[in-house]
DRENPA-3360 file (N, C-alpha, C; in nm, 2 decimals, always signed):
BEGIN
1 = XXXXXXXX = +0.08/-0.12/+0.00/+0.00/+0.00/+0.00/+0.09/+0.12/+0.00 ~ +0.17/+0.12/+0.10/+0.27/+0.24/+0.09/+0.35/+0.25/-0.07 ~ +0.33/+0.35/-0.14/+0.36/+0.40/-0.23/+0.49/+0.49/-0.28 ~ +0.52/+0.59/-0.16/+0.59/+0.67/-0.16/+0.72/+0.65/-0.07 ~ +0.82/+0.71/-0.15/+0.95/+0.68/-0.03/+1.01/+0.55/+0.01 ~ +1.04/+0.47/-0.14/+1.05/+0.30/-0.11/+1.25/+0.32/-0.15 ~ +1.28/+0.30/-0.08/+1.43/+0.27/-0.07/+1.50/+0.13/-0.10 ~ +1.60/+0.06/-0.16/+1.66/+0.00/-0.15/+1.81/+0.00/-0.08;
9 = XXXXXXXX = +1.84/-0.02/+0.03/+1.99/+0.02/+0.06/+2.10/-0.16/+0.11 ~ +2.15/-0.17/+0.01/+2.22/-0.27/+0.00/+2.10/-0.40/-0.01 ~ +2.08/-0.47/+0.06/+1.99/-0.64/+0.04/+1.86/-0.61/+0.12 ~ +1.88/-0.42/+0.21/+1.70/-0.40/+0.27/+1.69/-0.31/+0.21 ~ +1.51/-0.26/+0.24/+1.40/-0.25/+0.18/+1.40/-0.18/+0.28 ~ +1.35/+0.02/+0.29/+1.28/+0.12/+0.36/+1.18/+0.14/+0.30 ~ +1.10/+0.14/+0.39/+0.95/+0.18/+0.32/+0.88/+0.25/+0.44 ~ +0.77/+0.34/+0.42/+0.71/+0.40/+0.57/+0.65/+0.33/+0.64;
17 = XXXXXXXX = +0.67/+0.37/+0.78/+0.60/+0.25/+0.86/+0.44/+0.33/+0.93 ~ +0.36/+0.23/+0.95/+0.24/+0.27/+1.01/+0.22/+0.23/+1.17 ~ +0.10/+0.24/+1.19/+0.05/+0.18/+1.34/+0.06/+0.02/+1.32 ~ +0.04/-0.07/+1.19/+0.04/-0.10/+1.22/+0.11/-0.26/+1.20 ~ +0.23/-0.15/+1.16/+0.37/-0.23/+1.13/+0.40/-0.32/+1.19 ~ +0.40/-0.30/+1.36/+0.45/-0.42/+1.43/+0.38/-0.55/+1.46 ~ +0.26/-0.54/+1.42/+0.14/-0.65/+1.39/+0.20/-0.75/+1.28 ~ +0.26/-0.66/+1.21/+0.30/-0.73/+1.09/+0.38/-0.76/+1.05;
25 = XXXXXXXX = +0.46/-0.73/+1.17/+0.61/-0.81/+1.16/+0.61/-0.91/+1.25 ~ +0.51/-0.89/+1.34/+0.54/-1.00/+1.38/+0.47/-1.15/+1.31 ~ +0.37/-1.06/+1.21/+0.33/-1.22/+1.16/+0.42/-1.24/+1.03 ~ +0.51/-1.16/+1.00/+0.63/-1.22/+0.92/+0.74/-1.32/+1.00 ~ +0.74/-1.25/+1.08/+0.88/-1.33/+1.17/+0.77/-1.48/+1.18 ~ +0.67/-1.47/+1.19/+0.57/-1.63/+1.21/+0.57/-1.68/+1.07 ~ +0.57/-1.63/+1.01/+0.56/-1.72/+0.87/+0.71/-1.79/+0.84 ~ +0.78/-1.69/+0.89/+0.95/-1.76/+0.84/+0.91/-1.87/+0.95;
33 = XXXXXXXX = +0.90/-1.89/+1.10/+0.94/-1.94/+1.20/+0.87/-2.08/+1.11 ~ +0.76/-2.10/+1.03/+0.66/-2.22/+0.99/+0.71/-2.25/+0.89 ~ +0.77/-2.22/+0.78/+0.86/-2.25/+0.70/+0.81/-2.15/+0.56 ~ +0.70/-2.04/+0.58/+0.65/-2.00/+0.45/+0.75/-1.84/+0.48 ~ +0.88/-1.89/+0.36/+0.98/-1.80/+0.36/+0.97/-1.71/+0.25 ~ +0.86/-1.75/+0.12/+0.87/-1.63/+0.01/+0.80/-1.49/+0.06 ~ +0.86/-1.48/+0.19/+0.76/-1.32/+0.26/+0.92/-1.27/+0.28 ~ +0.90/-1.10/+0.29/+1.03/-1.05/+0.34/+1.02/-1.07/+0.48;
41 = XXXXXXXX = +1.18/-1.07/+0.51/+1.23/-1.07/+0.65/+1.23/-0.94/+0.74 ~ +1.15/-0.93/+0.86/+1.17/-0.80/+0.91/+1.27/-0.77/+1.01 ~ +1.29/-0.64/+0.96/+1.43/-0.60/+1.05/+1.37/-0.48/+1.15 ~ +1.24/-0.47/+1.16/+1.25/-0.32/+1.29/+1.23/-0.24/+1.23 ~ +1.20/-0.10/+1.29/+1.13/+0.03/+1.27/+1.27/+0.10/+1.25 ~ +1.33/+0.19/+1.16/+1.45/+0.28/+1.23/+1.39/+0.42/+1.11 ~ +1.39/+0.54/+1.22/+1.33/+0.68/+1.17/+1.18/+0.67/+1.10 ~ +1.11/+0.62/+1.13/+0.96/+0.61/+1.10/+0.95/+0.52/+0.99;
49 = XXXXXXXX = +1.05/+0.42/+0.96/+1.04/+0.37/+0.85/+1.09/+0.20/+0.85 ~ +0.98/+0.10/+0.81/+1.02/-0.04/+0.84/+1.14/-0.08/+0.77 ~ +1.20/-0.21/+0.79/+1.30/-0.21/+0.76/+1.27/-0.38/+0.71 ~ +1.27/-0.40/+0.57/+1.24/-0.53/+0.52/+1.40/-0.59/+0.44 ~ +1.37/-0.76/+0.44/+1.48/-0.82/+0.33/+1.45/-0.79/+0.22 ~ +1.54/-0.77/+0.13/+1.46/-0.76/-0.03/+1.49/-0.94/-0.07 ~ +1.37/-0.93/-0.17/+1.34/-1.04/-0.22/+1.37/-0.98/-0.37 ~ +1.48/-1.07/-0.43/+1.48/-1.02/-0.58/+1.37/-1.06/-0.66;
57 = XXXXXXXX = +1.39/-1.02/-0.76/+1.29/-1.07/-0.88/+1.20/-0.96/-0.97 ~ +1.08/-0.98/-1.03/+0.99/-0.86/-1.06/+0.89/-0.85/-1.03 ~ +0.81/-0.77/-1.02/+0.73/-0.69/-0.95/+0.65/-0.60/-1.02 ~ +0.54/-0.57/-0.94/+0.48/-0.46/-1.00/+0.42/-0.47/-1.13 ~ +0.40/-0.41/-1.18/+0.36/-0.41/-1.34/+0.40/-0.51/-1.42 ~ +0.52/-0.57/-1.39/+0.57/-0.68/-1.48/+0.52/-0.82/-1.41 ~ +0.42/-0.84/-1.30/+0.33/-0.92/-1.27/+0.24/-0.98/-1.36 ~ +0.12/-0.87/-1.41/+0.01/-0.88/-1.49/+0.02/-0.99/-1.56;
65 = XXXXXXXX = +0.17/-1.00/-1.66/+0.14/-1.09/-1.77/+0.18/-1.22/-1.76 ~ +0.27/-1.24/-1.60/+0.25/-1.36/-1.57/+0.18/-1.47/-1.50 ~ +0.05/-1.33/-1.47/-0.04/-1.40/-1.43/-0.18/-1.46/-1.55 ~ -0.15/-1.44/-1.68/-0.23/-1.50/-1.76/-0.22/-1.63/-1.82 ~ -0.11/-1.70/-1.81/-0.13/-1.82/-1.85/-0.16/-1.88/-1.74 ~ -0.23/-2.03/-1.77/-0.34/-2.09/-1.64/-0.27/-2.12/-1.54 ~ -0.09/-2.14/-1.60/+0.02/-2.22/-1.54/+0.02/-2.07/-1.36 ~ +0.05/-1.96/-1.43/+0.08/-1.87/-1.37/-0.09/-1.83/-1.28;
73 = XXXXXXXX = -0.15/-1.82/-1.34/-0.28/-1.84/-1.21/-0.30/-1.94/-1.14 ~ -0.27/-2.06/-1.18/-0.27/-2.21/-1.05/-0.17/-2.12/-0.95 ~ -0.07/-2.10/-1.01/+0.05/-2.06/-0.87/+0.04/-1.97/-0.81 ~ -0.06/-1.88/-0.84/-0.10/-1.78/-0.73/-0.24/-1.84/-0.64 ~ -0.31/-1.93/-0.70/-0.43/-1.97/-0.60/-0.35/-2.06/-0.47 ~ -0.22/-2.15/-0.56/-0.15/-2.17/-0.51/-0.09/-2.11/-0.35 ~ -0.02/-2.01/-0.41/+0.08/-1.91/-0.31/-0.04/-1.85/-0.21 ~ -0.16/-1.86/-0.24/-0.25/-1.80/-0.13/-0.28/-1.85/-0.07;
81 = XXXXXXXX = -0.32/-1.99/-0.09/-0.36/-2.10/-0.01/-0.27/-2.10/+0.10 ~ -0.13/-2.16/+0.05/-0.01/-2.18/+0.16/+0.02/-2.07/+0.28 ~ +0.01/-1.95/+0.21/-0.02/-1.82/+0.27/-0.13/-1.83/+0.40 ~ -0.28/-1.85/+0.37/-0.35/-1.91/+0.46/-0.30/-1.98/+0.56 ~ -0.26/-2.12/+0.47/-0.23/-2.22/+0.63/-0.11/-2.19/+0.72 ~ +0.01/-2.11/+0.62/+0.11/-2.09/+0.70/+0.03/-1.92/+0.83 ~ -0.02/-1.89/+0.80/-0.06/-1.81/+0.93/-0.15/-1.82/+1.02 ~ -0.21/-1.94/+0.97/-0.34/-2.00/+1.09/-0.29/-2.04/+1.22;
89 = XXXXXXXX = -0.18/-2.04/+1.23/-0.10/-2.05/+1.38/-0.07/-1.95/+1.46 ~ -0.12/-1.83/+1.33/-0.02/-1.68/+1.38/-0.11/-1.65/+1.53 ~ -0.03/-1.55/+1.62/-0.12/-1.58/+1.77/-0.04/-1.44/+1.75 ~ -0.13/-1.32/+1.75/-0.08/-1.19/+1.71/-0.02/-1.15/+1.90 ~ +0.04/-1.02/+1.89/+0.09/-0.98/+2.04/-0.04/-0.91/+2.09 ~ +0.04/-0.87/+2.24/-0.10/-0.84/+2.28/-0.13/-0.70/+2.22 ~ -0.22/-0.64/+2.24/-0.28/-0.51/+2.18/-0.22/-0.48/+2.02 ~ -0.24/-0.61/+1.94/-0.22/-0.64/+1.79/-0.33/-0.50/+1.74;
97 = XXXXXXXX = -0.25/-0.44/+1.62/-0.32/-0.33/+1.58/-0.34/-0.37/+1.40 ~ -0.43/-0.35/+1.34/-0.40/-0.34/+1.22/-0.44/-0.25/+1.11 ~ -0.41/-0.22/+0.97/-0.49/-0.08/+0.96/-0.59/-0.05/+0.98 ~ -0.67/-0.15/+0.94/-0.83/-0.17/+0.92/-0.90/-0.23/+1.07 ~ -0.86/-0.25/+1.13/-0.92/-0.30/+1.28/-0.79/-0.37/+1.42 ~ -0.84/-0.41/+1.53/-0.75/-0.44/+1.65/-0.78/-0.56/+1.65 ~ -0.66/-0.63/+1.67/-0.68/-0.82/+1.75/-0.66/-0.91/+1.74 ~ -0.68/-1.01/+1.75/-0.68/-1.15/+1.67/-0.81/-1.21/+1.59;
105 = XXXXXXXX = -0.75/-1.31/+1.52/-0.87/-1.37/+1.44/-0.99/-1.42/+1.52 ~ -1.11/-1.43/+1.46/-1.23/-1.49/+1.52/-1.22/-1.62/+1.47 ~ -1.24/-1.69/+1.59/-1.31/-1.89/+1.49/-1.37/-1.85/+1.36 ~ -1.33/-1.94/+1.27/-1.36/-1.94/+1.11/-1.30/-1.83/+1.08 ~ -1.22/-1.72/+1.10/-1.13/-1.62/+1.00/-0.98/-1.69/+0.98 ~ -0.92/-1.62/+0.89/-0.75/-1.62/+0.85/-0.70/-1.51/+0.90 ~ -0.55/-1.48/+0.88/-0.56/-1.32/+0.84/-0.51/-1.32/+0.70 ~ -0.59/-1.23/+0.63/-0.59/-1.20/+0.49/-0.48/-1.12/+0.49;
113 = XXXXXXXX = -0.43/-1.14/+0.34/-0.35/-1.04/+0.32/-0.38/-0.87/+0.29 ~ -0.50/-0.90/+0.24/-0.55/-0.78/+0.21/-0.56/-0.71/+0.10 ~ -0.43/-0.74/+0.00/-0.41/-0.66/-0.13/-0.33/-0.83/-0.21 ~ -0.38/-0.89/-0.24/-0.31/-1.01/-0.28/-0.37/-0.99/-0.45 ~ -0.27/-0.93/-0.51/-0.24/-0.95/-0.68/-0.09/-0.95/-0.71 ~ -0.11/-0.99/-0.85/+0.02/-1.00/-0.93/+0.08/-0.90/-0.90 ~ +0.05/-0.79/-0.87/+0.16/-0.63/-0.85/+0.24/-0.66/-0.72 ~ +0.21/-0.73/-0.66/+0.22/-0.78/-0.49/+0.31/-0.93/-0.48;
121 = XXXXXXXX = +0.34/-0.99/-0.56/+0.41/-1.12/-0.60/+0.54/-1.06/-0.65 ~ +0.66/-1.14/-0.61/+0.75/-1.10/-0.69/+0.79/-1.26/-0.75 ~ +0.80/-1.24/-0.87/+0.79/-1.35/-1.00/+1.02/-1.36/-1.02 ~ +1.00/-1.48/-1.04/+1.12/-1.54/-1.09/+1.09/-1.57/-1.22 ~ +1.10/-1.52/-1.32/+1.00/-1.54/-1.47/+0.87/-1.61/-1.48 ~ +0.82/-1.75/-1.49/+0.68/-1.78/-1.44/+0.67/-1.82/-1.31 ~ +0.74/-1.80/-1.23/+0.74/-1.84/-1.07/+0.69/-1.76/-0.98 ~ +0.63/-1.72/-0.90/+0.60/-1.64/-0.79/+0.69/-1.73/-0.68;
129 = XXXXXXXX = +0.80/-1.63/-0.63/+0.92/-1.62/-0.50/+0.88/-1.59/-0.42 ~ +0.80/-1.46/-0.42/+0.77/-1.40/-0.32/+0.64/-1.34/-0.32 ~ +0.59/-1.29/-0.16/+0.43/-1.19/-0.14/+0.48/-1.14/-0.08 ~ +0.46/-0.99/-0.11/+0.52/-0.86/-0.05/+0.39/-0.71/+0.01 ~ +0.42/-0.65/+0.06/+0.36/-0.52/+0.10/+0.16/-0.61/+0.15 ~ +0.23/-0.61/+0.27/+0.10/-0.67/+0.38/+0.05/-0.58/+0.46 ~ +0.09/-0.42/+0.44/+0.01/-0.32/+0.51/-0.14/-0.33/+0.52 ~ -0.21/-0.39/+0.42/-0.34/-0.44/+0.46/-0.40/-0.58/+0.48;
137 = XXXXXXXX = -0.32/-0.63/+0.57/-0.29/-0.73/+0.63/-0.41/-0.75/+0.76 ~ -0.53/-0.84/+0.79/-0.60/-0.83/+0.92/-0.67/-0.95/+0.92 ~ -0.69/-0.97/+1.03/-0.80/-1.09/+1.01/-0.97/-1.10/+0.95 ~ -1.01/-1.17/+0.82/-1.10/-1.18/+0.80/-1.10/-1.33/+0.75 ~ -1.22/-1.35/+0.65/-1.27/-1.46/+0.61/-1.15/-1.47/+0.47 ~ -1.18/-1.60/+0.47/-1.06/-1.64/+0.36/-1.15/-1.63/+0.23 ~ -1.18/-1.62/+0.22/-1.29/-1.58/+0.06/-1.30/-1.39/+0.03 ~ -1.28/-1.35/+0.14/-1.24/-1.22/+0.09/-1.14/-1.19/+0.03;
145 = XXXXXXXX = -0.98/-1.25/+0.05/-0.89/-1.28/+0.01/-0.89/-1.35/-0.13 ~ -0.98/-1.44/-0.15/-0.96/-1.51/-0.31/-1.09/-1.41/-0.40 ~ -1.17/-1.35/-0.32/-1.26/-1.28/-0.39/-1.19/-1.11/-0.45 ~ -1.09/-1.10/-0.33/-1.00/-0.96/-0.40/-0.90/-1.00/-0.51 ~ -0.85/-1.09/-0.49/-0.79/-1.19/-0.65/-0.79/-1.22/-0.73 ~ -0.96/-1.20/-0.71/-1.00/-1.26/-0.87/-1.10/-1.18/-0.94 ~ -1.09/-1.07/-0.86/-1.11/-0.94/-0.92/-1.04/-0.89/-1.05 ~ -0.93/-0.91/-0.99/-0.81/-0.89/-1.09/-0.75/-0.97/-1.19;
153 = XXXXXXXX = -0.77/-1.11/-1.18/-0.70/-1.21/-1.18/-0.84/-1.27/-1.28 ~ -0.97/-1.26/-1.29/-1.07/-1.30/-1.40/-1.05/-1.26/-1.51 ~ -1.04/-1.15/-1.55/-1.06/-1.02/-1.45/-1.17/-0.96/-1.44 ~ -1.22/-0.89/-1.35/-1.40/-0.79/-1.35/-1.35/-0.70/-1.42 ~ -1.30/-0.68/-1.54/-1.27/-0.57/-1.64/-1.33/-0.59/-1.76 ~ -1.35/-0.49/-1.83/-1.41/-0.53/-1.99/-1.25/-0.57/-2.03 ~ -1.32/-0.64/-2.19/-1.19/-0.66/-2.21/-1.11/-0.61/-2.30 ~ -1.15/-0.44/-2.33/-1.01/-0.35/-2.35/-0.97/-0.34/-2.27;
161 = XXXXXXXX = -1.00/-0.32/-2.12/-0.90/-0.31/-2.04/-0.83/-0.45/-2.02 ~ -0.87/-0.52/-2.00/-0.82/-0.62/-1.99/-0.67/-0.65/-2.05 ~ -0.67/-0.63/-2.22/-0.61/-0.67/-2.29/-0.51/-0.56/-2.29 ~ -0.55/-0.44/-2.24/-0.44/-0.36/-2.29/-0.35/-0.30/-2.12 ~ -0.46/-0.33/-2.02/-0.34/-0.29/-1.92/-0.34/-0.42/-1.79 ~ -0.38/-0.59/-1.87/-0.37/-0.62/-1.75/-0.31/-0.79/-1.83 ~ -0.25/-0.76/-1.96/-0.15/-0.86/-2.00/-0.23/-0.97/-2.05 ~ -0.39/-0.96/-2.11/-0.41/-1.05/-2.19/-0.41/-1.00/-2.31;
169 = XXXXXXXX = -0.38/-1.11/-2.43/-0.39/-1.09/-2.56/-0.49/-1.13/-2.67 ~ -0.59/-1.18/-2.62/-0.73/-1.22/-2.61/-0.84/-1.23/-2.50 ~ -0.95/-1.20/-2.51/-1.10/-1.16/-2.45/-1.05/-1.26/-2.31 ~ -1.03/-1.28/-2.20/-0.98/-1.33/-2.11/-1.20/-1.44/-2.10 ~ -1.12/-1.59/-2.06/-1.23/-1.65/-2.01/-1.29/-1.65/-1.91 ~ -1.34/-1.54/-1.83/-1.37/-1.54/-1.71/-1.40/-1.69/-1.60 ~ -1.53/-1.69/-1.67/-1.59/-1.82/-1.58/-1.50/-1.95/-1.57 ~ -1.37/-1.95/-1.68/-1.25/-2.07/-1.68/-1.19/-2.01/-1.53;
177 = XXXXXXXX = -1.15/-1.88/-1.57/-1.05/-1.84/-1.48/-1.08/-1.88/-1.31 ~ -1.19/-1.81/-1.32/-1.26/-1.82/-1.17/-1.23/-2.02/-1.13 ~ -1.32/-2.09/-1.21/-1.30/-2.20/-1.16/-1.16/-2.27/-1.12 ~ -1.08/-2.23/-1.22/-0.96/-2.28/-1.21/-0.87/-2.23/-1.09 ~ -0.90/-2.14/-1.06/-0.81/-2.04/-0.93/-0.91/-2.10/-0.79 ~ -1.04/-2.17/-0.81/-1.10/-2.20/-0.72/-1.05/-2.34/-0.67 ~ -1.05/-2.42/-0.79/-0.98/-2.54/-0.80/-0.85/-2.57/-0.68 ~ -0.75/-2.45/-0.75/-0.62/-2.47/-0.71/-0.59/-2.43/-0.59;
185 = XXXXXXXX = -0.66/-2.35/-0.56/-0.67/-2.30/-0.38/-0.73/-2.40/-0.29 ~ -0.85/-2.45/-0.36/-0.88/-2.61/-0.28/-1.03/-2.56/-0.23 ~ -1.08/-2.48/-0.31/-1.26/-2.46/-0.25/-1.34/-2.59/-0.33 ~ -1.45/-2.65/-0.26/-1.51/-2.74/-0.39/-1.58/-2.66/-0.47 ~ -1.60/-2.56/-0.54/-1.59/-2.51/-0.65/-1.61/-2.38/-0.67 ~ -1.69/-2.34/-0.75/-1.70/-2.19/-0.73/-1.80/-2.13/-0.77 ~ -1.92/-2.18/-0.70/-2.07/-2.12/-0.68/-2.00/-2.01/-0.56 ~ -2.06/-1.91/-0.63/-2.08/-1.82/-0.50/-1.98/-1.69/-0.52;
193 = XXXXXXXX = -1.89/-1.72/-0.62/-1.74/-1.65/-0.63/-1.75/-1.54/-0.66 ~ -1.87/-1.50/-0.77/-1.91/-1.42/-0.85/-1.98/-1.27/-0.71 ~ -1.99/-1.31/-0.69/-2.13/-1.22/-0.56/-2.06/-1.21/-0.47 ~ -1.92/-1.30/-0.41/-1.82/-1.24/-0.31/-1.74/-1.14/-0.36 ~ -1.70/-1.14/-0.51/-1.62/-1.06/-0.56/-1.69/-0.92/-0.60 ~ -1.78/-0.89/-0.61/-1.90/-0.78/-0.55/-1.91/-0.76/-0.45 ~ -1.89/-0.80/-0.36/-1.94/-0.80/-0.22/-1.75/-0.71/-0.18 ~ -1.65/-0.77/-0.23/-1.50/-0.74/-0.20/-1.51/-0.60/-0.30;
201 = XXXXXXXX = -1.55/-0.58/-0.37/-1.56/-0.44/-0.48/-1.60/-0.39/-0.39 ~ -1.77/-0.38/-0.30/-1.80/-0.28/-0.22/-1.71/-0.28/-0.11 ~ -1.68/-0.37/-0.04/-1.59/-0.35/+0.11/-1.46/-0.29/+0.11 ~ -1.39/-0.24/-0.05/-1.25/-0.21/-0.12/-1.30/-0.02/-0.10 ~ -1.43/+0.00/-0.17/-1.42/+0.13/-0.16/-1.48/+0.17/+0.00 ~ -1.50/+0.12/+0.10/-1.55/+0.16/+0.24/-1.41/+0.16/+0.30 ~ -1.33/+0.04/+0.28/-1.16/+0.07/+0.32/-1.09/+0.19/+0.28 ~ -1.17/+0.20/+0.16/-1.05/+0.32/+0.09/-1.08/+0.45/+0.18;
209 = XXXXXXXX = -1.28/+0.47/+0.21/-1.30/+0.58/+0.27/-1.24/+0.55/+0.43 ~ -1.22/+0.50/+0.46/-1.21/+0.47/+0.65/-1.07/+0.52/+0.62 ~ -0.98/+0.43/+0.56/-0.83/+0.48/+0.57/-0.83/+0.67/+0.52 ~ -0.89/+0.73/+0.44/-0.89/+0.82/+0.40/-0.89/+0.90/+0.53 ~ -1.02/+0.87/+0.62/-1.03/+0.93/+0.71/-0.95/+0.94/+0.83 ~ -0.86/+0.84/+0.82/-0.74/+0.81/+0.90/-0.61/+0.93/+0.87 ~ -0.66/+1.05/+0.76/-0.53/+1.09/+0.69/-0.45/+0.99/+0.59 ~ -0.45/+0.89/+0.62/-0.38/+0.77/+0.54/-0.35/+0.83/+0.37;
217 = XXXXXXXX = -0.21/+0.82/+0.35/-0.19/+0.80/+0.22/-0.21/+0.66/+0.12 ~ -0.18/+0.65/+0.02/-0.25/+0.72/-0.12/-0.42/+0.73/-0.09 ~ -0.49/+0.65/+0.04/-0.64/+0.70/+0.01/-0.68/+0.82/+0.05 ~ -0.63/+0.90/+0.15/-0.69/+1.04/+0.12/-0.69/+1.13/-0.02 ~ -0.59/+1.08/-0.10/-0.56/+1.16/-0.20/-0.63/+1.09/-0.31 ~ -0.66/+0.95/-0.29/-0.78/+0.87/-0.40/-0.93/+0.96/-0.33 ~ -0.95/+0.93/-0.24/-1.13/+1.02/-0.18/-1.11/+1.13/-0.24 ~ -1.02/+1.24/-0.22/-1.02/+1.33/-0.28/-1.06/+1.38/-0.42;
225 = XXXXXXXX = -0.98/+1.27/-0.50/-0.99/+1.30/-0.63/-1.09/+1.19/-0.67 ~ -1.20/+1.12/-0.58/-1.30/+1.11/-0.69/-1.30/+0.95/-0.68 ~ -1.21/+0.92/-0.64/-1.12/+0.77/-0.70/-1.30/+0.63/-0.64 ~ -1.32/+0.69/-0.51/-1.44/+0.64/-0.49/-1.56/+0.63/-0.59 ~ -1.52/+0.69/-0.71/-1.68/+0.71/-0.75/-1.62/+0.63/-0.85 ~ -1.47/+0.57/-0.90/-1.43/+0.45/-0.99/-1.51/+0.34/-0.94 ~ -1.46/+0.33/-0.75/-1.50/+0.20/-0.71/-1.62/+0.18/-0.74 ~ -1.71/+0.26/-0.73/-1.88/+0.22/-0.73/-1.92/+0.19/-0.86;
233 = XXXXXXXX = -1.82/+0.27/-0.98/-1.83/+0.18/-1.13/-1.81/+0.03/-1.15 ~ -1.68/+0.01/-1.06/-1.64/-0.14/-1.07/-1.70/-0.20/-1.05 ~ -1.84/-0.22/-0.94/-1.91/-0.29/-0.88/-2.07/-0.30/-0.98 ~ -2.06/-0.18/-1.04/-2.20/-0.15/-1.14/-2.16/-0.24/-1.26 ~ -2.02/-0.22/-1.30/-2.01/-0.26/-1.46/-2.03/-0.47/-1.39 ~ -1.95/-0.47/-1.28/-1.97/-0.64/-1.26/-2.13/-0.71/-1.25 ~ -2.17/-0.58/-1.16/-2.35/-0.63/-1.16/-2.38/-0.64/-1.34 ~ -2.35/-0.55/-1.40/-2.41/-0.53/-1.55/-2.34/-0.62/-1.62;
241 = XXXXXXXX = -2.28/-0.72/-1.60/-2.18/-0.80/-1.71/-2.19/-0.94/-1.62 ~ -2.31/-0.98/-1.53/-2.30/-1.11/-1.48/-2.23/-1.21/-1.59 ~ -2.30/-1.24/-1.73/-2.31/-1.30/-1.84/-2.21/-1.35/-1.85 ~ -2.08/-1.27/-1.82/-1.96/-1.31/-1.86/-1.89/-1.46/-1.78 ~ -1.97/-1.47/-1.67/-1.92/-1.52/-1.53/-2.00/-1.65/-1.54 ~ -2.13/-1.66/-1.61/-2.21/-1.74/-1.59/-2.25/-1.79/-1.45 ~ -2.26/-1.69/-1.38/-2.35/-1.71/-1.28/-2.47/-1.62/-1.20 ~ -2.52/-1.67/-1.12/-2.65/-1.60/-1.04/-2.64/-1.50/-1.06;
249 = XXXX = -2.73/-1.42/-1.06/-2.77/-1.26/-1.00/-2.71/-1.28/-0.84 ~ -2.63/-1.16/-0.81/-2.65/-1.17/-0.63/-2.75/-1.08/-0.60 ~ -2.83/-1.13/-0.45/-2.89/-1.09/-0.40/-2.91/-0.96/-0.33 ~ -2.79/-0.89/-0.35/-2.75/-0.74/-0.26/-2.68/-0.65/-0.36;
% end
C-alpha cells in the first residue's frame, strides 16, 4: 500500500511505517518461524520507517502478464492457499493493531492479506518467489482474500481493459478463470465466487473511505480526487456483465 518513499539500501528494503507495522512483523517473523519464507524478512522500525529483506525478482507491473497463463494463475491460487495455512498458527501480540481493525482472528477467520495481486508477487520469470507489502494485512474470512484476486485475476474488467493494461492478448475466459483459481486453492468449486467478488468491490471502496479518514496515504488523496466514484463503477459494470461469469444474479 505504501507508495511513496521505497528505498533500496544494500539487500533491505525502507518503506514508511504505520501503526500498524509491528502487527505485521510479527506475523512475518511467524511465517519464516513455519517454514513460509517467500515473505520478506523483518528487520524493525529505524526513523519512522520499516526495515524489510529484499526479495529479488519482478514486481509490479511486470506481474500482470505472468499472471495470464493458467500455469501462472494455478500458482497464485496456489501461493495463497499456503499463505492461509502458513498463518493460521499466527497468535498476534497483545494489543495487535491493524490498519483496518484491532486483535486477533475470530473462529472461522485467517488473516488475509488484504491486497493479494500479481503487483504484490515477486515472480522469478513464471514463478511467484515471493508476497510482498501486507500493510493491509488483518484478520478476516478467507474468501475475501480469493474474492480480491480474482477481481483482478478473472478479471471484473471489460476486455479493453483487460487486454491492454492487465496482459491478456485475447477476450480473457472469465468463468475458466474463476474455476480454475477455485480449484487450485482447494474450494469445492465456485458457486458463489461471483457475488463475493462484489461483495469485496463494495468493502474495497469503504476501506478506501475509512483509511482516507485516518489521513492515510494514497487513500486520502484517491477520496479526494474522486477515486471512490471509480470504485462504485467497478461494482456496477460487474452487476451489469453477470453473463460473462455465468452465474447467479446476487442478492445485494
Amino acid at each position: 500500500m505504501a507508495q511513496e518513499r521505497i528505498r533500496l539500501v544494500g539487500d533491505r528494503v525502507h518503506r514508511p511505517a504505520g501503526w500498524w507495522t509491528p502487527t505485521v512483523h510479527a506475523l512475518l517473523e511467524h511465517l519464516h518461524s513455519v517454514g513460509f519464507t517467500c515473505v520478506p524478512r523483518p528487520y524493525g522500525v529505524v526513523d519512522g520507517e520499516e526495515v524489510l529483506g529484499f526479495i529479488p525478482g519482478e514486481s509490479g507491473a511486470a506481474g500482470w502478464a505472468r499472471a495470464v497463463p493458467e500455469a501462472g494463475l494455478r500458482a497464485l491460487a496456489r501461493l495463497l492457499r499456503d499463505f492461509h495455512q502458513a498463518a493460521a498458527s499466527f497468535v498476534p501480540p497483545d494489543g495487535a493493531r491493524w490498519a483496518l481493525s484491532d486483535g486477533p482472528a475470530r473462529p472461522g477467520q485467517v488473516i488475509c492479506h488484504g491486497d493479494f495481486g500479481p503487483w504484490n508477487v515477486i515472480w522469478d520469470g513464471p514463478r511467484p518467489v515471493g508476497l510482498v507489502d501486507f500493510d493491509l494485512a488483518q484478520p478476516g474470512a478467507a474468501l475475501d482474500d480469493v474474492a480480491y484476486a480474482l477481481e483482478y485475476l478473472a478479471p471484473f474488467r471489460d476486455d479493453a481493459q483487460a487486454m491492454r493494461r492487465q496482459g491478456f492478448t485475447a477476450p480473457p475466459d472469465r468463468a475458466r478463470r474463476i474455476e480454475v483459481f477455485a480449484e487450485e486453492y482447494g474450494l469445492p468449486g465456485s458457486a458463489g465466487l461471483v457475488e463475493a467478488v462484489i461483495h469485496r468491490q463494495q468493502l474495497t471502496g469503504h476501506h478506501v473511505r475509512v483509511l482516507a479518514g485516518k489521513g492515510l496515504e494514497p487513500q486520502r488523496t484517491w477520496a479526494a480526487e474522486g477515486f471512490c466514484d471509480e470504485l462504485a463503477s467497478r461494482v456496477q459494470w460487474s452487476r451489469d456483465n453477470l453473463v460473462l461469469f455465468s452465474q447467479a444474479t446476487p442478492t445485494s
